[in-house]
C-alpha positions as CSV (number, residue, x, y, z in Angstrom):
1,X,91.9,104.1,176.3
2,X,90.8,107.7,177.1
3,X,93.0,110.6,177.2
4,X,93.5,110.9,180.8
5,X,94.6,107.8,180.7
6,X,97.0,108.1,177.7
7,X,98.3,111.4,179.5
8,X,99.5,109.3,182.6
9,X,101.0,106.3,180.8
10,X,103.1,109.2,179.5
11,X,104.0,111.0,182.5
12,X,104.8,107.9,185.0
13,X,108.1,107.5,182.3
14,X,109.1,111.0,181.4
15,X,108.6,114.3,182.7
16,X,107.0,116.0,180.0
17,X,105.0,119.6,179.0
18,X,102.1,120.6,177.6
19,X,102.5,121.5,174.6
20,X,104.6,117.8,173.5
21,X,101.7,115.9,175.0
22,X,99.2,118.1,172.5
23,X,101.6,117.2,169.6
24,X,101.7,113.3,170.6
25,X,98.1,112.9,171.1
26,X,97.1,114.8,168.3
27,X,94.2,117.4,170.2
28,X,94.4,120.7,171.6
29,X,96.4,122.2,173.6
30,X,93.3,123.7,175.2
31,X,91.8,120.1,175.9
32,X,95.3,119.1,177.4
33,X,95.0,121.9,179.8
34,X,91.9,121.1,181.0
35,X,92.4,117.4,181.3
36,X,95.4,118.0,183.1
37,X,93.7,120.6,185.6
38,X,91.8,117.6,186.6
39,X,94.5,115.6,187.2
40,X,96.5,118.4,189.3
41,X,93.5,118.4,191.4
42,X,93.2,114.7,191.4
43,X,96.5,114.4,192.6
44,X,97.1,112.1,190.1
45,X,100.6,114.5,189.2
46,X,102.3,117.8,189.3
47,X,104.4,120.2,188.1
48,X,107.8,119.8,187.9
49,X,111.0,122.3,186.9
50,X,110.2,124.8,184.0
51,X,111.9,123.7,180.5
52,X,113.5,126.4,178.7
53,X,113.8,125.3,175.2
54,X,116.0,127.1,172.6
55,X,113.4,128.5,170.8
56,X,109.6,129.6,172.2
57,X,108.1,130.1,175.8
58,X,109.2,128.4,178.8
59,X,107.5,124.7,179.1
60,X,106.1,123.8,182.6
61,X,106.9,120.0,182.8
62,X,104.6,117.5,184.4
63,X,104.8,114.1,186.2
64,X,102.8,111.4,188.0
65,X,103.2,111.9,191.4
66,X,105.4,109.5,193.3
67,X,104.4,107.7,196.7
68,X,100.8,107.0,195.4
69,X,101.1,103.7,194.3
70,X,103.7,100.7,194.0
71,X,104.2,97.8,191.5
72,X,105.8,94.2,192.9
73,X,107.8,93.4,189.0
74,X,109.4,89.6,188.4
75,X,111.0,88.2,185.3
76,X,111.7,84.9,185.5
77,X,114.3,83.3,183.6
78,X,116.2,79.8,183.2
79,X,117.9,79.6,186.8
80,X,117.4,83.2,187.9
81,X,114.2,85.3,189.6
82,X,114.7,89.0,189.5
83,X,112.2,90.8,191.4
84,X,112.2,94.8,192.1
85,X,109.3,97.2,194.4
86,X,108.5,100.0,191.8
87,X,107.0,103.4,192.3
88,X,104.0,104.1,189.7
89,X,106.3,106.7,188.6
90,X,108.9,104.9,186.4
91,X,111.3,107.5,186.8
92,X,112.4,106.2,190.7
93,X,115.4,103.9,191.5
94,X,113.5,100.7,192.9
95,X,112.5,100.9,196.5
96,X,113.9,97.1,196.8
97,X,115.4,94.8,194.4
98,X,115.9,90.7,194.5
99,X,117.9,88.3,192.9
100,X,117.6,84.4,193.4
101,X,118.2,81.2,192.0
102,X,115.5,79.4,190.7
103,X,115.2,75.7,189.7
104,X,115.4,74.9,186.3
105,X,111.6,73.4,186.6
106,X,108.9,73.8,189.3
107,X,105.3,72.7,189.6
108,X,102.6,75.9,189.3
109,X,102.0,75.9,193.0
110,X,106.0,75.9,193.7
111,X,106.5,79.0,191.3
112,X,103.5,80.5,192.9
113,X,104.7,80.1,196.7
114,X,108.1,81.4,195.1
115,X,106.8,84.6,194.0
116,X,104.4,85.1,196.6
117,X,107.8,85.0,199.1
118,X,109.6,87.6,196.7
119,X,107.1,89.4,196.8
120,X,106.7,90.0,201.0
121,X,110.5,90.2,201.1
122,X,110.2,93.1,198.5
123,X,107.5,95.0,200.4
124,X,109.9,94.1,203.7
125,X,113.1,95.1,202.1
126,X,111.1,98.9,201.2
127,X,109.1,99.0,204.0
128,X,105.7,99.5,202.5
129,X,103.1,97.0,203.9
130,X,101.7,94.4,201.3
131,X,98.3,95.9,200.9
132,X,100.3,99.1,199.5
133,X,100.7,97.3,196.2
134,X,98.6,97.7,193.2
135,X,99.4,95.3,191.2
136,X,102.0,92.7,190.6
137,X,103.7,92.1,186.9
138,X,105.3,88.9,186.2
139,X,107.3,88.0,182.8
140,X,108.7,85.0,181.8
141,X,109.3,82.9,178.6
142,X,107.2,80.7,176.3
143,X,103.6,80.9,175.2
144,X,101.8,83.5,177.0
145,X,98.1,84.4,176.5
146,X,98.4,88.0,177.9
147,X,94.2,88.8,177.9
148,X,93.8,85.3,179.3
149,X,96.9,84.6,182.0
150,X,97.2,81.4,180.3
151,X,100.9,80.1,180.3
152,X,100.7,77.6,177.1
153,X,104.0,76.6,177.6
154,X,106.8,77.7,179.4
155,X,110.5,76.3,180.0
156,X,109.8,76.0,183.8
157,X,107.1,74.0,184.0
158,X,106.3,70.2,182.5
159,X,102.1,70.9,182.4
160,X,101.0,72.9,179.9
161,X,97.9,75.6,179.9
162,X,98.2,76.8,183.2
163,X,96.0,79.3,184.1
164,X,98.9,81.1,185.9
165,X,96.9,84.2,186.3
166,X,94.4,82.9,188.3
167,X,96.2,81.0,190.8
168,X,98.6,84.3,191.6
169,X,95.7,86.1,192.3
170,X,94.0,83.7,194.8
171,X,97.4,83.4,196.2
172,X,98.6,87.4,196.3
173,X,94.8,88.9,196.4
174,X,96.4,91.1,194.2
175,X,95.8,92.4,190.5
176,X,98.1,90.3,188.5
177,X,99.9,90.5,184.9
178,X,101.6,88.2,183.2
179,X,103.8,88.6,180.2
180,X,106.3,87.2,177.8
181,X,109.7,88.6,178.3
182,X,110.2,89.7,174.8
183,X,106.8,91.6,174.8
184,X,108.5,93.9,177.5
185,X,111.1,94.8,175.4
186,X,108.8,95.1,171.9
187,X,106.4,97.7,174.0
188,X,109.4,99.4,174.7
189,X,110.3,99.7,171.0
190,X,107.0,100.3,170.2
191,X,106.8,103.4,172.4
192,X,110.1,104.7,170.9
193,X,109.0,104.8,167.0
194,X,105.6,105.8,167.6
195,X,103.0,105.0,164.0
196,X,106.0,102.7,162.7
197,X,105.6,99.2,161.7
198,X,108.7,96.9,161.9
199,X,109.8,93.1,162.8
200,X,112.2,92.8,165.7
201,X,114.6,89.8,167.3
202,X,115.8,89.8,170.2
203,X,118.2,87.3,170.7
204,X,120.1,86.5,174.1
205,X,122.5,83.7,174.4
206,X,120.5,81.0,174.0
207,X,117.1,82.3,173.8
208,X,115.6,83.9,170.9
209,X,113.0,86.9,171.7
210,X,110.9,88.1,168.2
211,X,108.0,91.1,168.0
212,X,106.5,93.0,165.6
213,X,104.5,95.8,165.3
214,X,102.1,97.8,163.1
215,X,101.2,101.0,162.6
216,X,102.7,102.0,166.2
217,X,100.8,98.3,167.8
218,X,102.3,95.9,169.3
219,X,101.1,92.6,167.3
220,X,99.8,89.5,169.5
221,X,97.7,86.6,168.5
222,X,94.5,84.9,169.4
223,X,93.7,85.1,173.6
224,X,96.9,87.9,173.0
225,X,98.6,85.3,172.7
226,X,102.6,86.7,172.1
227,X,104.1,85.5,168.7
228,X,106.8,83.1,169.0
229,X,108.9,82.2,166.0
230,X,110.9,79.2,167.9
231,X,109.1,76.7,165.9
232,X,110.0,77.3,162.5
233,X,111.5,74.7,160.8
234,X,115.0,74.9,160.9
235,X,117.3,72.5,161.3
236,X,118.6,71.4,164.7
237,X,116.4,74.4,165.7
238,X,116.0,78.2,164.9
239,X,116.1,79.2,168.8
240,X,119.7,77.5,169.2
241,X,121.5,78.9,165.7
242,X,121.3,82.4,167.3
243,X,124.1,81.7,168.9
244,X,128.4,82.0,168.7
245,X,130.8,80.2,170.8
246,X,133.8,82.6,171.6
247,X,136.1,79.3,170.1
248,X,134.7,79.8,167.1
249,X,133.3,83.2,165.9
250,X,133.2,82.9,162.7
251,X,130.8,79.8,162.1
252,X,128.8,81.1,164.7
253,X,128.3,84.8,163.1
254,X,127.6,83.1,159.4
255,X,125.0,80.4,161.2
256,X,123.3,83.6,163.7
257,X,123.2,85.3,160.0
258,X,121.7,82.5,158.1
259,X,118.9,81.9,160.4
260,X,118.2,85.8,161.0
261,X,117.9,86.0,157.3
262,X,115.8,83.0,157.0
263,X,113.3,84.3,159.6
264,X,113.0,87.4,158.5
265,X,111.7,85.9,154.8
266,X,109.6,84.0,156.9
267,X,108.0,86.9,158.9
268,X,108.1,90.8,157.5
269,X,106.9,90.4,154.3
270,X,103.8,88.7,155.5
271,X,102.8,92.1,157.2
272,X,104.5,94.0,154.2
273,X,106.9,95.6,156.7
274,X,110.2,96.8,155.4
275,X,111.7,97.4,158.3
276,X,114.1,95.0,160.8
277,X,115.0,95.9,164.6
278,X,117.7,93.7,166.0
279,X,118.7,93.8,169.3
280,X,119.2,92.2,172.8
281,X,122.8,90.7,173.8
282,X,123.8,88.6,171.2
283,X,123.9,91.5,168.7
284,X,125.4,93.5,171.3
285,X,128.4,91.5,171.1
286,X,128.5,90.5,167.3
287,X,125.5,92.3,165.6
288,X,128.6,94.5,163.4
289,X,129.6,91.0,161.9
290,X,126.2,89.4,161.9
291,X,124.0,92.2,160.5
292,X,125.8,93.0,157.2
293,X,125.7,89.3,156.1
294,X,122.3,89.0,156.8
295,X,122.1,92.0,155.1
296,X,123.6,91.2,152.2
297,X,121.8,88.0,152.1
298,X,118.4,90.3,151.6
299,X,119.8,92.6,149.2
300,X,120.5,89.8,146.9
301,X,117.3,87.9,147.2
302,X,115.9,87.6,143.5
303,X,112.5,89.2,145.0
304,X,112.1,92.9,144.8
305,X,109.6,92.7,147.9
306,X,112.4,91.1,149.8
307,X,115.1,93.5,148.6
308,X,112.9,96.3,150.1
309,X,113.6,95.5,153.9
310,X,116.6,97.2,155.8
311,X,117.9,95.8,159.2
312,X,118.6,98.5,161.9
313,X,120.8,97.7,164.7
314,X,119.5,99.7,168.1
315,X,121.7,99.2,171.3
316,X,119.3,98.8,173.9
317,X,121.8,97.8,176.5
318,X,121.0,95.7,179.3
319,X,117.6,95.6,181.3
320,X,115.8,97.2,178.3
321,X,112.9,94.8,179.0
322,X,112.8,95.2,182.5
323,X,112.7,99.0,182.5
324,X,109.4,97.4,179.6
325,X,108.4,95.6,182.7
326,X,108.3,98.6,185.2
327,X,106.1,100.5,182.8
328,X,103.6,97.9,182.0
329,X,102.8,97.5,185.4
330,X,102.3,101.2,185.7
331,X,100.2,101.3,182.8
332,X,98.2,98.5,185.0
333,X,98.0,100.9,187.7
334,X,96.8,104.0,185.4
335,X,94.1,101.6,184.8
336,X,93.1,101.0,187.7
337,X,93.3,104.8,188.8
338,X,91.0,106.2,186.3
């Protein structure tokens, strides 16, 4: 990825200056100014309000521009479609937003009629005509090959290795992305600790979301293909002991704490990484009793490799991996614009 583009996969999420963008991509400020004079006269972004920090000159802020180019973005989970019309800048409300029930499994062709009538309902809900749309961004659970648009598996569908991909394009004509719902949220965390490696689970009620990354990059396998941890061997299943019933907490927090700590063992110290991110709803609600045990459960391990690794707890809050969503799709569209 060139600069220019680095530069706008910035600025379609924050408003930002200068002199930050020189510190984050680590060249001069001269060659910022002079890529950015190129996109000012591209039209690519502009100016913004003048920062005025505490300390050293004013900083001129810059942005993408907005009403150049839209995103269609679905996530699709178990019983639920929720679609929204994006600007490329991230920084928008939606233009149009849509929330359905879905069945709990469809043929490839059904889901693909399904988002393809999302997807003109979104563009009629914001008044923008189809062909405005630059690409469309779909996320949804099970084993994605991301390079390929290969859905291994998914909870929705009976077939496996559907080249899901391919038949939304021929459908949509339209460039289109697919992704595993917990890689929205990993990007996300990868964005916010920049050079860091860590592990991170992301467990919902009844789903169980896992990333890691290295050295700032997000990790994904062969075909980026997005790492699932679902099939350890644990019994009755990993995916369904991350869970508490509000009837009875405290098996549920000592089970959810068990299996974090068994995965963990199982994962970070493969990539020598010391570090844990848990989040998503189910530590929302009970990560202060989960995380401690699980921590304790580490600190006590008889190997000193093991001992190393500390869990941190970040509150995300809801739609963290859909706001992910938003800005993969506009880092789709920086892609195509330069």
């Amino acid at each position: 990825m060139d600069y220019k583009q680095q530069i706008l996969n910035i600025l379609h999420s924050e408003a930002e200056s200068r002199a930050e963008m020189t510190k984050r991509l680590g060249v001069t400020k001269a060659y910022i100014t002079k890529l950015t004079a190129r996109l000012l006269d591209e039209q690519l972004i502009e100016e913004r309000e003048v920062k005025d920090p505490t300390f050293g000159r004013p900083q001129q802020l810059l942005a993408v521009k907005s009403a150049k180019a839209w995103s269609a973005n679905i996530m699709l989970r178990k019983g639920s479609f929720q679609g929204t019309l994006n600007d490329y800048n991230t920084l928008l409300p939606p233009l149009a937003d849509l929330h359905l029930s879905l069945p709990e499994t469809m043929t490839p062709d059904q889901l693909v009629d399904f988002i393809a009538d999302g997807i003109a309902r979104l563009c009629e809900q914001a008044k923008l005509p189809r062909s405005s749309l630059c690409v469309a961004s779909i996320a949804l659970q099970g084993g994605i090959e991301h390079f390929t648009g290969i859905v291994r598996y998914c909870p929705l569908f009976q077939e496996h290795n559907i080249h899901l991909t391919a038949l939304l394009e021929q459908k949509l004509n339209l460039p289109t992305r697919i992704y595993n719902i917990a890689h929205c949220t990993n990007y996300l965390l990868a964005k916010s600790s920049p050079g860091q490696s860590y592990v991170a689970f992301m467990p919902g009620f009844g789903s169980l979301g896992y990333g890691y990354c290295t050295h700032g990059e997000p990790g994904l396998g062969e075909n980026g293909f997005y790492p699932e941890i679902v099939h350890l061997p644990w019994p009755g299943g990993l995916e369904p002991a991350f869970n508490v019933e509000a009837n009875n907490i405290s098996a549920g927090v000592m089970t959810t704490a068990q299996a974090l700590y068994f995965a963990i063992c199982c994962t970070a110290p493969i990539h020598n990484i010391k570090r844990v991110i848990a989040t998503g709803e189910l530590f929302e609600d009970y990560g202060e009793d989960i995380l401690p045990l699980a921590q304790k459960m580490l600190d006590e391990n008889t190997n000193s490799h093991i001992r190393e690794i500390r869990i941190r707890h970040y509150k995300t809050g809801h739609n963290y991996g859909w706001k992910g969503l938003v800005q993969l799709s506009s880092d789709s569209i920086t892609g195509l614009l330069v």
